[in-house]
Structure formats: structure tokens, C-alpha cells
C-alpha positions in Angstrom: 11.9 -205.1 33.8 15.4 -205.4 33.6 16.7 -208.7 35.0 20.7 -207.3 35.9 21.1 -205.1 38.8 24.4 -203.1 37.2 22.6 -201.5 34.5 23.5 -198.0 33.2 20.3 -195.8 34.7 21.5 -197.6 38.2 25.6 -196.8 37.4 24.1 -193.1 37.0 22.1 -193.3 40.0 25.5 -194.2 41.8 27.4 -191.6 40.5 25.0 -189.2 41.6 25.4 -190.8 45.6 29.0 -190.6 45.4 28.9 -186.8 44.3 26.7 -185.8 47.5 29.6 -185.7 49.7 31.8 -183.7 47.2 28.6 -181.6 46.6 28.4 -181.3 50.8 32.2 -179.8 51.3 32.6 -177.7 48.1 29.7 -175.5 49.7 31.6 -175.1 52.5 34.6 -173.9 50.8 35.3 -169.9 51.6 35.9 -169.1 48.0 34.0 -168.1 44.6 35.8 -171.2 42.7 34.5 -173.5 45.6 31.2 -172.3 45.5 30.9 -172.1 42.0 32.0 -176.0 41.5 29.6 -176.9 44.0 26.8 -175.9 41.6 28.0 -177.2 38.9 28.1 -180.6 40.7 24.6 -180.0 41.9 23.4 -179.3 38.3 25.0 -182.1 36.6 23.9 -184.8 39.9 19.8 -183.1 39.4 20.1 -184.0 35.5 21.5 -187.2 36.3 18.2 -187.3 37.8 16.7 -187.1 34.7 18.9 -188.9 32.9 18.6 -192.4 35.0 15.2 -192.3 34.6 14.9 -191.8 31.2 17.1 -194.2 30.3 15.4 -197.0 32.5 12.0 -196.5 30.8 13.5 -196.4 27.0 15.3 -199.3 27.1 12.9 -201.5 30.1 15.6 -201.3 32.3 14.0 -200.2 35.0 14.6 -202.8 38.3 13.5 -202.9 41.4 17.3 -202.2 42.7 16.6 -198.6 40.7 13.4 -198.2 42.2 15.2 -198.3 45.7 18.1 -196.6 44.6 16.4 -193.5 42.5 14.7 -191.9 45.8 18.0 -192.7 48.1 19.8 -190.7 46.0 17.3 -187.9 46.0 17.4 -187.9 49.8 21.3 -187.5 50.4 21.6 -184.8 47.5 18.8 -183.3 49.4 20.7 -183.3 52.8 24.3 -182.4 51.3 23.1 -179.2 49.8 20.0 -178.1 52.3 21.9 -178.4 55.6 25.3 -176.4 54.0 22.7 -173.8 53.0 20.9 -173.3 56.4 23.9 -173.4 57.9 25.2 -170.3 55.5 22.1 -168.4 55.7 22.2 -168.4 59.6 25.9 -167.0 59.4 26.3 -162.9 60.3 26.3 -160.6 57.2 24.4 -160.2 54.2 25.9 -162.6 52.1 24.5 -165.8 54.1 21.1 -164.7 54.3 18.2 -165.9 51.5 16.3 -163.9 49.6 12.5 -163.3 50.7 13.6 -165.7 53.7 16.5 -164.1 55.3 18.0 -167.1 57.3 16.2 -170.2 55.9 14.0 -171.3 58.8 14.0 -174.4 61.0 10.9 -175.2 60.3 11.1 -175.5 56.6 14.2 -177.7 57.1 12.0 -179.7 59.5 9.2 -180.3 56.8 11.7 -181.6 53.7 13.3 -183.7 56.4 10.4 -184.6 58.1 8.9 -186.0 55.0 11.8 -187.4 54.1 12.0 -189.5 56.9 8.5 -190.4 56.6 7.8 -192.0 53.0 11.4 -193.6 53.6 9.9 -195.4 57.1 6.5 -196.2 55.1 8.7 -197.8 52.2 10.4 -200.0 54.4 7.4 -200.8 56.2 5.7 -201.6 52.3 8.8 -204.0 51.3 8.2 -205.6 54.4 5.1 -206.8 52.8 6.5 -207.2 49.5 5.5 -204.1 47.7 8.5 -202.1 46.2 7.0 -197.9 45.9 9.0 -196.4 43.6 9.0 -192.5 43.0 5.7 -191.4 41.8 4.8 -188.0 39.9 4.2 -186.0 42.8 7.5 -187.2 44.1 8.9 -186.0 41.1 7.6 -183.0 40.9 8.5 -182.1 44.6 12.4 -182.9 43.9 12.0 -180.9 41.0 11.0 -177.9 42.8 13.5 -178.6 45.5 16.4 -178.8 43.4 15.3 -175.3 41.4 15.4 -173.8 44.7 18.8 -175.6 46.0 20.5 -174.6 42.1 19.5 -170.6 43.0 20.7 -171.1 46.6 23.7 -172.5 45.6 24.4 -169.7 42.5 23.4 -167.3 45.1 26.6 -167.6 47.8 29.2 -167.0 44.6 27.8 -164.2 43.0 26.8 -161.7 46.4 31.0 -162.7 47.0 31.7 -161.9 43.7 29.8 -159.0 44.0 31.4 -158.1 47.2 34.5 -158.4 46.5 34.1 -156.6 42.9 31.5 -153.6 43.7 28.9 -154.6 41.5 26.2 -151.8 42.7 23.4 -150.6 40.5 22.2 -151.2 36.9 22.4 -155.0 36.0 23.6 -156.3 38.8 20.8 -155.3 40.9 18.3 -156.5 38.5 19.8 -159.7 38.5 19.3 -159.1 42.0 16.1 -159.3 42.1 15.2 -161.7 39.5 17.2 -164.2 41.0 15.9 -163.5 44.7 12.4 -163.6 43.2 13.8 -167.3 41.9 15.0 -168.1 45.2 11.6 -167.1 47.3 9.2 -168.7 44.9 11.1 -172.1 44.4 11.3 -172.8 47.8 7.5 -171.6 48.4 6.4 -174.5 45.9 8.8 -176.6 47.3 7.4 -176.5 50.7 3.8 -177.0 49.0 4.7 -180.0 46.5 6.9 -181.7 49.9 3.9 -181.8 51.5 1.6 -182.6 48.9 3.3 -185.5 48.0 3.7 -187.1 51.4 0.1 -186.9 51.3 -0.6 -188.6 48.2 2.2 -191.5 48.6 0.0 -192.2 51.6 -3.3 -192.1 49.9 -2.0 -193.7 47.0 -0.7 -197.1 49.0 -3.7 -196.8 51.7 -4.5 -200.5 51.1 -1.2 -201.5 52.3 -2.3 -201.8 56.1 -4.6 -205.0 54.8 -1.9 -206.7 53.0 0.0 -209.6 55.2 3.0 -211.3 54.1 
């Protein structure tokens, strides 16, 4: 384990904090170009994902600062793109609603959050006994499947107002349609699966920790 706190993978991680806000008002922007930059921000903070982590375990400079840091991260991209998009989809008109889903329900929002809020009370409850729980696979794998269903949302909102506004009808466009719906509906179905999968085996994983004392 790397002894220095600054190292690259955590400079990365940082960089990917300080884009959530920027991330957060770009959706909100009324325009294709807004909209548009807001994925691109997405996509290059999710890789950065990636990146960080990769990084960390090639050169052993994984710390426990990173181990903190990494699932932080994960959370507040998670709540500067998912609220914007509930928000969007519950607006009147066609273009705000989600494939499959229409308006994205509360109760989906309320499960990503909800275990959200949970494995970040049980880590703080396991460093209070000394134990540091980084992200595991199944953690992993959940944010994976969130962020293919946040990068689809996010495409999504540009391209129905480019459509609109252009008169894309028929042919290409709607079989993007409906490849990219079908994108949309299935992501956030294995989202909602692996979110709750993984709250589950982050708790079975670190059961013992109720007979450790510090």
C-alpha cells in the first residue's frame, strides 16, 4: 500500500468530485450543446472510474485515503446525474419521459439512494472499529450498470431535442429509437437488481463486524 495520500489514482478520484457539480448544472441547461457536454463529462468522470483504480493496483498505490475516496466519488456522480434525470423525466412532454419507464419512478430513486445511504452508514460504523471496506466486485459491478443507464439517460435528452427540433421521423432515427430505449430500460432493470444485490453482500460479506470491539 502506498504510504502518500496525494497519489495520482486519488488526484483522479478528485477530479472526478469536482466534475459532479459541473455534471449536475450542464443537465439542466435548456440546450442540445448543454446537454451534450453534460455526457461527455459523465463519460470521461465513469472512466476516470476505471482509470483510478487501475492505476492504484499496477503501481501498489492503493491507500486507505482511496479506499474512502473511490466510493464517495461514486455516490455524488450518482446524485448529480440521477436527481437532474428524475427531475427531467417528470417534466410535461415527450421529451422528459424514459423509455420503458416513462417518468423514472420514486421508488427506484429511493432504492439507489436508499442503499447508498446504507453501506455509507455501515462504513462509518466499520472504521469506527478500525476496518476500512473498500468497494468490492459487487459494488463495482452495480456502478457499472448505473452509469450505462445514467450515459443512455443522459444521450437521451439531446438527441429527442435534436430530433425535435430537426424532424427526424422514420427510417434510422426511429431505429435508433428503439435500440437506444431498449438500452435505457434494460440498464436501469440490472441496475436496480445489482443495487440491491450488493447491499446485500457488503452486509454478508462484513457480518463479523458486530463482534469486533475497538
Amino acid at each position: 500500500m502506498a504510504p502518500g495520500r496525494l497519489t495520482p489514482p486519488n488526484l483522479i478520484t478528485f477530479g472526478r468530485i469536482l466534475a459532479c457539480p459541473a455534471v449536475f448544472a450542464l443537465i439542466f441547461m435548456p440546450s442540445v450543446t448543454g446537454r451534450l457536454l453534460s455526457f461527455v463529462l459523465f463519460l470521461a468522470a465513469a472512466l476516470s472510474d476505471l482509470w483510478d483504480g487501475y492505476l492504484a493496483r499496477k503501481h501498489g498505490l492503493v491507500t486507505d485515503l482511496g479506499k474512502l475516496l473511490d466510493p464517495l466519488a461514486d455516490k455524488l456522480l450518482l446524485a448529480s446525474t440521477v436527481i437532474p434525470i428524475y427531475v427531467l423525466s417528470h417534466r410535461p412532454g415527450e421529451i422528459g419521459t424514459l423509455p420503458w419507464w416513462g417518468p423514472l419512478p420514486l421508488w427506484v430513486v429511493l432504492i439507489l439512494f436508499g442503499r447508498e445511504i446504507a453501506i455509507t452508514g455501515f462504513r462509518a460504523w466499520a472504521a469506527r472499529k478500525g476496518v476500512v471496506i473498500s468497494a468490492g466486485k459487487s459494488g463495482k459491478r452495480k456502478a457499472l450498470s448505473q452509469n450505462l443507464f445514467i450515459g443512455g439517460a443522459l444521450l437521451w435528452y439531446p438527441l429527442r431535442m435534436l430530433a425535435a427540433e430537426r424532424g427526424w421521423d422514420g427510417g434510422f432515427w426511429g431505429f435508433w429509437q428503439g435500440l437506444h430505449g431498449a438500452w435505457i430500460g434494460i440498464t436501469l432493470s440490472v441496475a436496480i437488481i445489482l443495487t440491491v444485490y450488493s447491499m446485500g453482500d457488503y452486509l454478508w460479506t462484513y457480518r463479523n463486524l458486530a463482534g469486533v470491539k475497538r
